[in-house]
N, CA and C atoms as a LAMMPS dump frame, in Angstrom:
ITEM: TIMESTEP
0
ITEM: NUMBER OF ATOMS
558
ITEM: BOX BOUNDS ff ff ff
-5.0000000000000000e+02 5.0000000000000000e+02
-5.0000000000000000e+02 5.0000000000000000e+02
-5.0000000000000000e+02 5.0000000000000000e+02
ITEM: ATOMS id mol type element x y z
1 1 1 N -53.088 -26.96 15.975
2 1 2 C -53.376 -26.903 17.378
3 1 3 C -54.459 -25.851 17.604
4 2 1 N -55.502 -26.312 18.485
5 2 2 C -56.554 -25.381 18.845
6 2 3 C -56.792 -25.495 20.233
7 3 1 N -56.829 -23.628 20.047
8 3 2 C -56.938 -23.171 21.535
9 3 3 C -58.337 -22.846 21.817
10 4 1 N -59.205 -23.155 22.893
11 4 2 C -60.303 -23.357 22.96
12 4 3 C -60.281 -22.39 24.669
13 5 1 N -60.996 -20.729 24.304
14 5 2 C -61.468 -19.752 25.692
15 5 3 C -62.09 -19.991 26.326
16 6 1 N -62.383 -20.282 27.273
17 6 2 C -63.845 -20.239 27.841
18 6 3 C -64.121 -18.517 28.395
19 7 1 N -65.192 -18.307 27.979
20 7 2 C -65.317 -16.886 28.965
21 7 3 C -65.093 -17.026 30.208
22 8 1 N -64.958 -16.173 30.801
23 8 2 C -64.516 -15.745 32.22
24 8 3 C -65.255 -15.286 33.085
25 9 1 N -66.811 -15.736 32.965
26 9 2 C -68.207 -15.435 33.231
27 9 3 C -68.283 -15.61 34.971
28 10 1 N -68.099 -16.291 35.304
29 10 2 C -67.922 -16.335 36.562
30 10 3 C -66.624 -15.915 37.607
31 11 1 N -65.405 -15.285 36.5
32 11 2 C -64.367 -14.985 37.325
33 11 3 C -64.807 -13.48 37.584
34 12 1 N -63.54 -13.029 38.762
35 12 2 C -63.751 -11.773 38.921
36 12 3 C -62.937 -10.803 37.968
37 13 1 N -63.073 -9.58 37.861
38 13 2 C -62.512 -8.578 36.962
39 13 3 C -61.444 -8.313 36.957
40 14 1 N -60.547 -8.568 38.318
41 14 2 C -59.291 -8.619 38.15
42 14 3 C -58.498 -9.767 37.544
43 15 1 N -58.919 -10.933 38.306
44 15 2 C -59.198 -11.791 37.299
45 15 3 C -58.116 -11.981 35.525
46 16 1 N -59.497 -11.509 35.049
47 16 2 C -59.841 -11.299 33.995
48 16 3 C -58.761 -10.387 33.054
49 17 1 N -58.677 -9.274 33.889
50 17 2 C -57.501 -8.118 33.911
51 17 3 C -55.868 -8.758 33.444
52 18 1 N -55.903 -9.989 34.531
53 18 2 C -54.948 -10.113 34.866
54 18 3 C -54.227 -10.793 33.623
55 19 1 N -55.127 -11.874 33.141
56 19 2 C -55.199 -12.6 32.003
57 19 3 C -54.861 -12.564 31.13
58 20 1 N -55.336 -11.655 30.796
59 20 2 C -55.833 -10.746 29.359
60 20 3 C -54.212 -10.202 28.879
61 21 1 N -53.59 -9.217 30.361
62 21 2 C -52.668 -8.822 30.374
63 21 3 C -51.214 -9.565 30.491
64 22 1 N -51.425 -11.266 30.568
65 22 2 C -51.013 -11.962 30.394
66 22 3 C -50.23 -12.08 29.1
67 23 1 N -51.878 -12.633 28.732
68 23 2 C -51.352 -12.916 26.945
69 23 3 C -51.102 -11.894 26.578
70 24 1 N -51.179 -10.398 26.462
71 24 2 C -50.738 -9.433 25.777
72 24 3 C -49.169 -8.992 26.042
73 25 1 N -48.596 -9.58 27.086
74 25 2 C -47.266 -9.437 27.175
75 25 3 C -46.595 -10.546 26.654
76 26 1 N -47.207 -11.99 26.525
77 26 2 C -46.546 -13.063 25.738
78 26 3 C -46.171 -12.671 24.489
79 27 1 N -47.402 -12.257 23.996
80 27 2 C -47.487 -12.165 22.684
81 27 3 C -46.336 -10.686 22.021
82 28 1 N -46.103 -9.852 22.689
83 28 2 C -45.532 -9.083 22.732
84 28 3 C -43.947 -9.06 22.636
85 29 1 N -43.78 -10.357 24.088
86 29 2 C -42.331 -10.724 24.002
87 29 3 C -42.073 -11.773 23.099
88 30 1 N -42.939 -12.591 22.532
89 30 2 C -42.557 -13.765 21.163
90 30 3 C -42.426 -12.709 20.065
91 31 1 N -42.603 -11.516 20.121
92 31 2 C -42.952 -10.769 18.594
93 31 3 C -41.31 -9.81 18.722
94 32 1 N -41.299 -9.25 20.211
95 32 2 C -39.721 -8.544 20.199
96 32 3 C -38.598 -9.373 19.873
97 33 1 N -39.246 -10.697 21.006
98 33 2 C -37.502 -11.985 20.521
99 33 3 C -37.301 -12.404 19.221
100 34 1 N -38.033 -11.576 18.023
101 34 2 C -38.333 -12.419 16.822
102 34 3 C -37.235 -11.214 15.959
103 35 1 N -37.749 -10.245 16.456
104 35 2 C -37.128 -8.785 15.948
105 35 3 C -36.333 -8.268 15.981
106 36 1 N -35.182 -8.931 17.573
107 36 2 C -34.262 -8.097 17.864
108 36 3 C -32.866 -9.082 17.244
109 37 1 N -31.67 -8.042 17.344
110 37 2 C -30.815 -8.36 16.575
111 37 3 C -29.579 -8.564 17.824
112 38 1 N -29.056 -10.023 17.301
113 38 2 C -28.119 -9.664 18.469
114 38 3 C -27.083 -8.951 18.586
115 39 1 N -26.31 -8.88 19.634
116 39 2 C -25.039 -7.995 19.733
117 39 3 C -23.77 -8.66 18.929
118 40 1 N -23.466 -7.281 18.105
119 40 2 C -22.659 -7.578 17.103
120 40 3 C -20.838 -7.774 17.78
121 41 1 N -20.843 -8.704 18.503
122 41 2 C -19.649 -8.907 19.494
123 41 3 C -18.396 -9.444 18.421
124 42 1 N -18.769 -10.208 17.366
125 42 2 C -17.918 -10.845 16.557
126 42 3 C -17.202 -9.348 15.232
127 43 1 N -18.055 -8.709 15.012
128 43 2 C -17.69 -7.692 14.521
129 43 3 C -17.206 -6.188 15.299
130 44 1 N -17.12 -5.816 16.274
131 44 2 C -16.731 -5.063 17.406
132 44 3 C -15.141 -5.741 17.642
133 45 1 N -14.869 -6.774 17.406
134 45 2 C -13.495 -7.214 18.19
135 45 3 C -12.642 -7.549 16.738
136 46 1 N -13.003 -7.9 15.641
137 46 2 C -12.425 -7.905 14.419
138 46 3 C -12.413 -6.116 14.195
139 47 1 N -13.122 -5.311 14.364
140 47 2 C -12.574 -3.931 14.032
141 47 3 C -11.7 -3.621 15.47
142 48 1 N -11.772 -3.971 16.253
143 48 2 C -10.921 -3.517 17.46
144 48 3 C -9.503 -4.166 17.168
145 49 1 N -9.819 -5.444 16.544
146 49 2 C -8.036 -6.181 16.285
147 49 3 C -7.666 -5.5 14.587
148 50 1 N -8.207 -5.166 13.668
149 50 2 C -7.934 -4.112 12.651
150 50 3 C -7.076 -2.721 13.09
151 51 1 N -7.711 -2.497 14.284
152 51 2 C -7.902 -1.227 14.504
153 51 3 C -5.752 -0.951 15.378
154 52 1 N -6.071 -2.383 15.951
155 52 2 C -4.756 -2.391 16.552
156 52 3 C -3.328 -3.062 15.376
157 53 1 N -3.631 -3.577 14.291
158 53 2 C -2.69 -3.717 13.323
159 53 3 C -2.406 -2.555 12.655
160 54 1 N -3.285 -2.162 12.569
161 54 2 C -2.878 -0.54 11.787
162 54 3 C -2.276 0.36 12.478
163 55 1 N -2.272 0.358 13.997
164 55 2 C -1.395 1.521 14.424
165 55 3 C -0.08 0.529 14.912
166 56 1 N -0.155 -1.037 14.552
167 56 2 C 1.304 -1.721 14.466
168 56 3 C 1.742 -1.544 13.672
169 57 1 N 1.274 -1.32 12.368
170 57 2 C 1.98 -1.43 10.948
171 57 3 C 2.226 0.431 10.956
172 58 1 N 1.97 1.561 11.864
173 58 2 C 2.541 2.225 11.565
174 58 3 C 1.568 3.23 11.208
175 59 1 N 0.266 3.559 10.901
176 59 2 C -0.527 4.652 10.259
177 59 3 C -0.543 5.832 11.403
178 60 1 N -0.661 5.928 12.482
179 60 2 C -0.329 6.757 12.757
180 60 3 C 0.64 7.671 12.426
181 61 1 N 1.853 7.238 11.741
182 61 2 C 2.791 8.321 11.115
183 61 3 C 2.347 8.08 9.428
184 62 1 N 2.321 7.396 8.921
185 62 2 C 1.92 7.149 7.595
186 62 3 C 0.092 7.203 7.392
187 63 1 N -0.574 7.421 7.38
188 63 2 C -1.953 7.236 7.66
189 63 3 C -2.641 7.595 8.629
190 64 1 N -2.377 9.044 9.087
191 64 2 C -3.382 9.503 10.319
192 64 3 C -4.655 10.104 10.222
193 65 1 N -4.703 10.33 9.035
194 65 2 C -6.268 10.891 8.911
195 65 3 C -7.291 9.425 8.956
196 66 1 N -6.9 8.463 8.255
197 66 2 C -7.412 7.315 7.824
198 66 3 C -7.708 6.165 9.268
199 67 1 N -6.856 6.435 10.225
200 67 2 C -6.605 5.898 11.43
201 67 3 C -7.929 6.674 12.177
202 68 1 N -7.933 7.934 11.906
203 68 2 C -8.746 8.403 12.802
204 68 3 C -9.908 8.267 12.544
205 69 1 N -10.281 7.897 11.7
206 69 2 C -11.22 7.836 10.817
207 69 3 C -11.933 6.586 11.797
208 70 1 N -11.085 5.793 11.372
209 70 2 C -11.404 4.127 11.961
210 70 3 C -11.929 3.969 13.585
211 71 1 N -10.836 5.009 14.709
212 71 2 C -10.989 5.191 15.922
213 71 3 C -12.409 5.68 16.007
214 72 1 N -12.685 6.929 15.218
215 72 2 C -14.133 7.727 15.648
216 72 3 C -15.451 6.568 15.536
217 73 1 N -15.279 5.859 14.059
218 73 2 C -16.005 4.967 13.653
219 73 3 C -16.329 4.09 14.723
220 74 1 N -15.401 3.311 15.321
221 74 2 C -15.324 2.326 16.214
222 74 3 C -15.908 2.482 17.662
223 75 1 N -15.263 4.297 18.407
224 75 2 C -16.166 4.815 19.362
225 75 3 C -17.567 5.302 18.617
226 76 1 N -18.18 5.407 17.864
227 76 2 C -19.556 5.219 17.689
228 76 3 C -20.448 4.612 17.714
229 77 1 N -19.29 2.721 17.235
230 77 2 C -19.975 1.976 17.448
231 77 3 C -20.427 0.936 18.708
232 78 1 N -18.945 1.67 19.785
233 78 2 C -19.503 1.423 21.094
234 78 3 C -20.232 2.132 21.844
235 79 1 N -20.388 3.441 21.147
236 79 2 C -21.663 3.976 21.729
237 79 3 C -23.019 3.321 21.709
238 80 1 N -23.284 3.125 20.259
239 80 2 C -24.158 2.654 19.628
240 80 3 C -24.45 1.228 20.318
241 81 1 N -23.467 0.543 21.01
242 81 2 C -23.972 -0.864 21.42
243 81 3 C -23.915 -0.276 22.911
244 82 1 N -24.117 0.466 23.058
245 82 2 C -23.922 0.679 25.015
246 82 3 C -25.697 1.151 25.012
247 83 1 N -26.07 2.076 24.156
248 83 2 C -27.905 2.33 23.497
249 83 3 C -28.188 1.2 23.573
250 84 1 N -27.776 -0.046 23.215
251 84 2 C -28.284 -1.704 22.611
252 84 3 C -28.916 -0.865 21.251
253 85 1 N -28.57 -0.198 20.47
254 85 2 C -28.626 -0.221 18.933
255 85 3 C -27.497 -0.797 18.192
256 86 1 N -28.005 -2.119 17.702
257 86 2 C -27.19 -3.474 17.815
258 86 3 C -27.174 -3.338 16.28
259 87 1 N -28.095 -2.943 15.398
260 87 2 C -27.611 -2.872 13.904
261 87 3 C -26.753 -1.576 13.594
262 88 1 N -26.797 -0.889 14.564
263 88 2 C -26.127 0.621 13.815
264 88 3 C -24.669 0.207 14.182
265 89 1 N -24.855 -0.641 15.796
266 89 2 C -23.109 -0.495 15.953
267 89 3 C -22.564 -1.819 15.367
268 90 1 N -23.15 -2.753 14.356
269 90 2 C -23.032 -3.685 13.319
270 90 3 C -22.147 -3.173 12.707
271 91 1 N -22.983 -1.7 11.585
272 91 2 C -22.686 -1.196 10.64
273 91 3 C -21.958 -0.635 10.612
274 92 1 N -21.519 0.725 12.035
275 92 2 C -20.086 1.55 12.369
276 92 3 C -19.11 -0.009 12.739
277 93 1 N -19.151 -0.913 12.814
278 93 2 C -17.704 -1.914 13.336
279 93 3 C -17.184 -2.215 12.027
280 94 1 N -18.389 -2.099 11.248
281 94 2 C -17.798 -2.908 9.797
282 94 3 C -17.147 -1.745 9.058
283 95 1 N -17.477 0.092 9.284
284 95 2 C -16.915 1.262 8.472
285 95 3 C -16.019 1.26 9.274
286 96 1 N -15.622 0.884 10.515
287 96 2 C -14.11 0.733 11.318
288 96 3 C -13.271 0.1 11.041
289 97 1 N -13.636 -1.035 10.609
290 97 2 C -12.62 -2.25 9.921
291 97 3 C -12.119 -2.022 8.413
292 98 1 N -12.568 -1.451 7.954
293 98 2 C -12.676 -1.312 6.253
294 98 3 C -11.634 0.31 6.824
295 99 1 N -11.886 1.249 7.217
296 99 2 C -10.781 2.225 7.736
297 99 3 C -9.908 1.798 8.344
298 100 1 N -10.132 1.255 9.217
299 100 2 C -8.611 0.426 9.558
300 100 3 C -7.677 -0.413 8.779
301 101 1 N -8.821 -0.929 8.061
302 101 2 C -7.949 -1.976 6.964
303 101 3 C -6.967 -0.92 5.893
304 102 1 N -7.712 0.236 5.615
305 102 2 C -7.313 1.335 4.51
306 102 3 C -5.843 1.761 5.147
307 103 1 N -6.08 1.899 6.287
308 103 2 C -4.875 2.931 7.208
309 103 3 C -3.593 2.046 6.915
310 104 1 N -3.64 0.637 7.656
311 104 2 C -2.637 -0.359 7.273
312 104 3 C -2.37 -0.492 6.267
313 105 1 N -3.078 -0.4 5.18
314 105 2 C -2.512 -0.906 3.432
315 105 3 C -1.853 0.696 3.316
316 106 1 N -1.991 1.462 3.917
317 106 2 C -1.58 2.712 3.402
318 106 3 C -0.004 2.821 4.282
319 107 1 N -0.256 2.577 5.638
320 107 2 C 1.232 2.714 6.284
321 107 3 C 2.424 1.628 5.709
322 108 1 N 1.657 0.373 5.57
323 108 2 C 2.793 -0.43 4.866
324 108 3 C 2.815 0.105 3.84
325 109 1 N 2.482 0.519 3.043
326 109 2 C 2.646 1.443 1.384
327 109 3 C 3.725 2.948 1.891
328 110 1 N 3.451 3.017 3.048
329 110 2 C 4.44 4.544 3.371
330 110 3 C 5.979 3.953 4.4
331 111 1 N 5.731 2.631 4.671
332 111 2 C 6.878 2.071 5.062
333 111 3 C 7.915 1.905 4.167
334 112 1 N 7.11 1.371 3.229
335 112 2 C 7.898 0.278 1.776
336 112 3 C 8.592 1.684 1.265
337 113 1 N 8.154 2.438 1.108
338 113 2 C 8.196 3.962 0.235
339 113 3 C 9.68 4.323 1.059
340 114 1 N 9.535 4.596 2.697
341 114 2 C 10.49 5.173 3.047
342 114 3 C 11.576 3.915 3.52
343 115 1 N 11.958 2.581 3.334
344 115 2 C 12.478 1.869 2.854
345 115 3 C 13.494 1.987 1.762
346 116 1 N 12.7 1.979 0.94
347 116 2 C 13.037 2.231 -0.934
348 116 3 C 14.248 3.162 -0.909
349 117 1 N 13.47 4.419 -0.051
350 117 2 C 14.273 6.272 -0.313
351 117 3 C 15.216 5.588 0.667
352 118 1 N 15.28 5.057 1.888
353 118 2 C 16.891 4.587 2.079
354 118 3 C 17.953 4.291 1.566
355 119 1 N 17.429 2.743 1.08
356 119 2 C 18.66 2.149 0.22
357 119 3 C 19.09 3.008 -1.218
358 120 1 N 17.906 3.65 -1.38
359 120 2 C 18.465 4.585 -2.691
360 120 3 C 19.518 5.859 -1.832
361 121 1 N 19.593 6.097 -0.855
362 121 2 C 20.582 6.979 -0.307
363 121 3 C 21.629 6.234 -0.102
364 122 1 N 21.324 5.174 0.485
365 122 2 C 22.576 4.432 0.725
366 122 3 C 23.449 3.519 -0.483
367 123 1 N 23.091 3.492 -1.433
368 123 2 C 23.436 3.286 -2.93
369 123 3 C 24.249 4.211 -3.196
370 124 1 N 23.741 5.681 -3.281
371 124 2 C 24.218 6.714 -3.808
372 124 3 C 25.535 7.184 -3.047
373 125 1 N 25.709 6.761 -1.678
374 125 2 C 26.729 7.486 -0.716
375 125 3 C 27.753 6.202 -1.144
376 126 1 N 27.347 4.918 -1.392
377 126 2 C 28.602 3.886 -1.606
378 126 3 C 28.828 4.051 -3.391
379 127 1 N 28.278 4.353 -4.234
380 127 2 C 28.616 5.468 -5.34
381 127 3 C 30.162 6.352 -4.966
382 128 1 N 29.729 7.054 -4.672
383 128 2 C 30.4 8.262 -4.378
384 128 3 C 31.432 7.29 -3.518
385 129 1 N 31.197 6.973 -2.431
386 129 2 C 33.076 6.153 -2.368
387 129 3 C 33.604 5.358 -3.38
388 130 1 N 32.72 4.444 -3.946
389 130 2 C 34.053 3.909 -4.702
390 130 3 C 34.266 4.635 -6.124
391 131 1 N 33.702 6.167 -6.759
392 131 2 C 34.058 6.986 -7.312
393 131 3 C 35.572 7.448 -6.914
394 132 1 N 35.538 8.067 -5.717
395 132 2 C 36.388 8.675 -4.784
396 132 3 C 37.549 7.322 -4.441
397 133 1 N 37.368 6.51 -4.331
398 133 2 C 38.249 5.425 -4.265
399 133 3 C 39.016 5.526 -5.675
400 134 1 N 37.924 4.923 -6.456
401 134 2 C 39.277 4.91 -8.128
402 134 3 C 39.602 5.938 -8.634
403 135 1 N 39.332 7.378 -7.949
404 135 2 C 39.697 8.704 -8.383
405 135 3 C 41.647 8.262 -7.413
406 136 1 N 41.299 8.428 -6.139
407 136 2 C 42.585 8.337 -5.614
408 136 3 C 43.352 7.229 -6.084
409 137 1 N 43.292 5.658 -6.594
410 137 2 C 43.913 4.994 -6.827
411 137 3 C 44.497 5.414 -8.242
412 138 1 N 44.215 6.477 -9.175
413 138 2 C 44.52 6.302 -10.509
414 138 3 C 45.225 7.439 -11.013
415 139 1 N 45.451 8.394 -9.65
416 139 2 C 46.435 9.395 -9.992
417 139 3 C 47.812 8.739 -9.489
418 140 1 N 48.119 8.204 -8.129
419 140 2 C 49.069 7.796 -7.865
420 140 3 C 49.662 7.067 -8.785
421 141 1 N 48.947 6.024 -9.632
422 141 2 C 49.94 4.575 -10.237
423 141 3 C 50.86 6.267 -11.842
424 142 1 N 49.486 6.729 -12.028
425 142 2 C 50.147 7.478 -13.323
426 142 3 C 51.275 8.273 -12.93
427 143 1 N 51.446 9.022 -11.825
428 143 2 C 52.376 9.782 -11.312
429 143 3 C 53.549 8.52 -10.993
430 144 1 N 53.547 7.171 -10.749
431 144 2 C 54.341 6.356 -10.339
432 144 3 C 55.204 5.857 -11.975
433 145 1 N 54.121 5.763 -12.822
434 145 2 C 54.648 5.184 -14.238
435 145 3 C 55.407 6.73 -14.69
436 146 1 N 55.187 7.894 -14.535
437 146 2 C 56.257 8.626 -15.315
438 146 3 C 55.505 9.077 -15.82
439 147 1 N 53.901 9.031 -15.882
440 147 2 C 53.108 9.237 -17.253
441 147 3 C 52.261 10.285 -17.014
442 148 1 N 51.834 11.337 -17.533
443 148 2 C 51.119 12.359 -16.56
444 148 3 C 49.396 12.037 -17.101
445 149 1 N 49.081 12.041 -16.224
446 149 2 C 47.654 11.816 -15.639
447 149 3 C 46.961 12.051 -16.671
448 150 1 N 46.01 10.925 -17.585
449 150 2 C 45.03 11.669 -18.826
450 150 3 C 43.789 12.101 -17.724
451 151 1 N 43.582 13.095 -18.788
452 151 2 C 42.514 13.653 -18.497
453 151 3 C 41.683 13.352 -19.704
454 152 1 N 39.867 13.29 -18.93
455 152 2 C 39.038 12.57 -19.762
456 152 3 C 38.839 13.764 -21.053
457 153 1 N 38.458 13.368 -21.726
458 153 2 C 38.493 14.073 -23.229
459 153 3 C 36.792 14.098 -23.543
460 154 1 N 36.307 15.171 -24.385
461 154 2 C 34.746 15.008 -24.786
462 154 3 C 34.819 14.721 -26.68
463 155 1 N 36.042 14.021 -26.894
464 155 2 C 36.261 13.397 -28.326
465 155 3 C 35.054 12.501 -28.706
466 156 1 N 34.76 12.491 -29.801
467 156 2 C 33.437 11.41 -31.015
468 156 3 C 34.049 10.328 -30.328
469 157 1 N 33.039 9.398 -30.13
470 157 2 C 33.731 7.884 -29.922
471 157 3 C 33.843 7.194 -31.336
472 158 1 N 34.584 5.817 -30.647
473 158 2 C 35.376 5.221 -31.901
474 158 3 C 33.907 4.615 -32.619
475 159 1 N 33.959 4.408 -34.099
476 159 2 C 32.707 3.531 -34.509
477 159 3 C 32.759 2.28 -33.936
478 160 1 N 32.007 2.006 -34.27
479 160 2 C 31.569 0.471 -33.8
480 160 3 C 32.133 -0.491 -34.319
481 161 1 N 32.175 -1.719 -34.286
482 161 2 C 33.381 -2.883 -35.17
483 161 3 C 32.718 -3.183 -36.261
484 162 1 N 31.21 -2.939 -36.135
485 162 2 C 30.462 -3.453 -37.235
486 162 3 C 30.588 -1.853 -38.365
487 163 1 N 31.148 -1.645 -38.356
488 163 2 C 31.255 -0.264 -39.459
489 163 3 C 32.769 -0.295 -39.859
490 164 1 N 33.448 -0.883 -38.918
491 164 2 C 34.995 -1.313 -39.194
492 164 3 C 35.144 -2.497 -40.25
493 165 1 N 34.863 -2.505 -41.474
494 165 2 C 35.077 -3.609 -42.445
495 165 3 C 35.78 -3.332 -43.753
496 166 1 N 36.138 -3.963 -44.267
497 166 2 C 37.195 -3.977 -45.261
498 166 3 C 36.31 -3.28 -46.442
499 167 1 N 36.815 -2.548 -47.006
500 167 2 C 36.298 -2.163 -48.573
501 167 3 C 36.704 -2.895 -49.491
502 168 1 N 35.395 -3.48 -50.409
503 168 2 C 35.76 -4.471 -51.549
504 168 3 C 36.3 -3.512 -52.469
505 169 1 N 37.106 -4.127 -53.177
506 169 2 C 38.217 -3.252 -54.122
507 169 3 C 37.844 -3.012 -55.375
508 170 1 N 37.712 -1.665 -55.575
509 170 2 C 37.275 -1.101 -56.646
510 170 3 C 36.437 -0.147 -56.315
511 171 1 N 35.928 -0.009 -55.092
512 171 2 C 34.853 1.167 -54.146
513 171 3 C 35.643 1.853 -53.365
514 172 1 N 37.29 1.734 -53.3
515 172 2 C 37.951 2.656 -52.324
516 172 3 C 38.352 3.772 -53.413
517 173 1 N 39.488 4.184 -53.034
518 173 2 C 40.353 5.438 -53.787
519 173 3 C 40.453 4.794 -54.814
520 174 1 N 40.888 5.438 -55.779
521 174 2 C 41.23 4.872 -57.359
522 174 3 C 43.089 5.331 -57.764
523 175 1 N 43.67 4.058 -58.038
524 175 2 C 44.643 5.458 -58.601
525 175 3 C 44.846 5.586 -60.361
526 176 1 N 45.189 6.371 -60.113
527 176 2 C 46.001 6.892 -61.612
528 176 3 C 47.114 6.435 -62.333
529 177 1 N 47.256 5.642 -63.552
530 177 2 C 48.169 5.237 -63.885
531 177 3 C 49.153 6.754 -64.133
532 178 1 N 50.25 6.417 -63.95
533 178 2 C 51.204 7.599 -64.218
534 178 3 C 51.452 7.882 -65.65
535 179 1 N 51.3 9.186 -65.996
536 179 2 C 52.383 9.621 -67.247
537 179 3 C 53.513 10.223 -67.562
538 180 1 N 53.729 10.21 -68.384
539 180 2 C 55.038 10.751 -68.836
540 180 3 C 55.351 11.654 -68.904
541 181 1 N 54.127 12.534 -68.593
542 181 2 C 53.737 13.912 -69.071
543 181 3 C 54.482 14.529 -67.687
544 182 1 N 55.17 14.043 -66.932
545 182 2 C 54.792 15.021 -65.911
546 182 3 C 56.718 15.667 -65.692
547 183 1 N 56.685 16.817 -66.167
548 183 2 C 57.656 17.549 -65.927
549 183 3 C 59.007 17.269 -66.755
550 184 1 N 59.204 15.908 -67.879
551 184 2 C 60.515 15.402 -68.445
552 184 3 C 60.762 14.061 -68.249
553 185 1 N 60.08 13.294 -67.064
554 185 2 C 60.796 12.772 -66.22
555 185 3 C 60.279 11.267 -66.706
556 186 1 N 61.154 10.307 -67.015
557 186 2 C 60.738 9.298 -67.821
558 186 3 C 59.926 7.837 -66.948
């Protein structure tokens, strides 16, 4: 396509002015709309919904440095888009999400943890009753049989069954045929 000027020989100077200043703002705004970046709206609301699982899953008590981390990130990057600096608050939504994401893998990791240390308490306390249970059931029956109460012993235990086997004969004791020799006695 060809664009063909004519001078402006007979127009007036404003004119001319006007023109000129025309195309220099076209050309100006085809070159900005080419350049600019849009608003990072899809990444702003994925770190804003990050941002709100992690203080569901709990980082605020398990993960508060890491949480905060994510919050500061995130108000930077609505700073940054309130400027219309549309790549910086790109880049803070995406270090918000990736901190947020950290905070959550860390509070469910400090949930699971203090979970765990429960049932291990609560293991240990139903331990201890039914210790305390067959402690009380096992003095009464012995005091009932007549029999007085054993007490546990720190005796060798018994061998094993596999060490319990017969000696082939001729590897045990030996005896002695008797003599005559011994004292008169026939």
């Amino acid at each position: 396509m060809v664009h063909i000027f004519f001078p402006l020989n007979g127009r007036s100077k404003g004119v001319r002015t006007a023109v000129s200043t025309l195309v220099l703002a076209l050309a100006l705004a085809s070159l900005g709309g080419c350049a600019s970046v849009p608003p990072p709206d899809g990444a702003m609301s994925l770190a804003q919904s990050q941002l709100r699982a992690a203080r569901d899953a709990g980082a605020a008590d398990y993960a508060p440095v890491d949480l905060d981390f994510a919050q500061n990130k995130f108000q930077q990057a609505q700073a940054a888009m309130a400027r219309s600096k549309y790549e910086d608050a790109a880049a803070l939504a995406e270090e918000a999400q990736a901190d947020a994401e950290l905070a959550r893998a860390k509070a469910r990791l400090g949930a699971a943890r203090a979970q765990i240390q429960n049932k291990a308490e609560a293991n240990s306390r139903l331990r201890d009753q039914i210790e305390q249970s067959l402690s009380s059931h096992e003095a009464p029956q012995s005091q009932q049989s007549g029999l007085p109460a054993q007490q546990p012993t720190n005796d060798m235990p018994a061998p094993s069954s596999s060490m319990l086997q017969p000696i082939p004969q001729g590897q045990g004791f030996q005896t002695l045929p008797q003599s005559n020799d011994q004292g008169g006695h026939p």
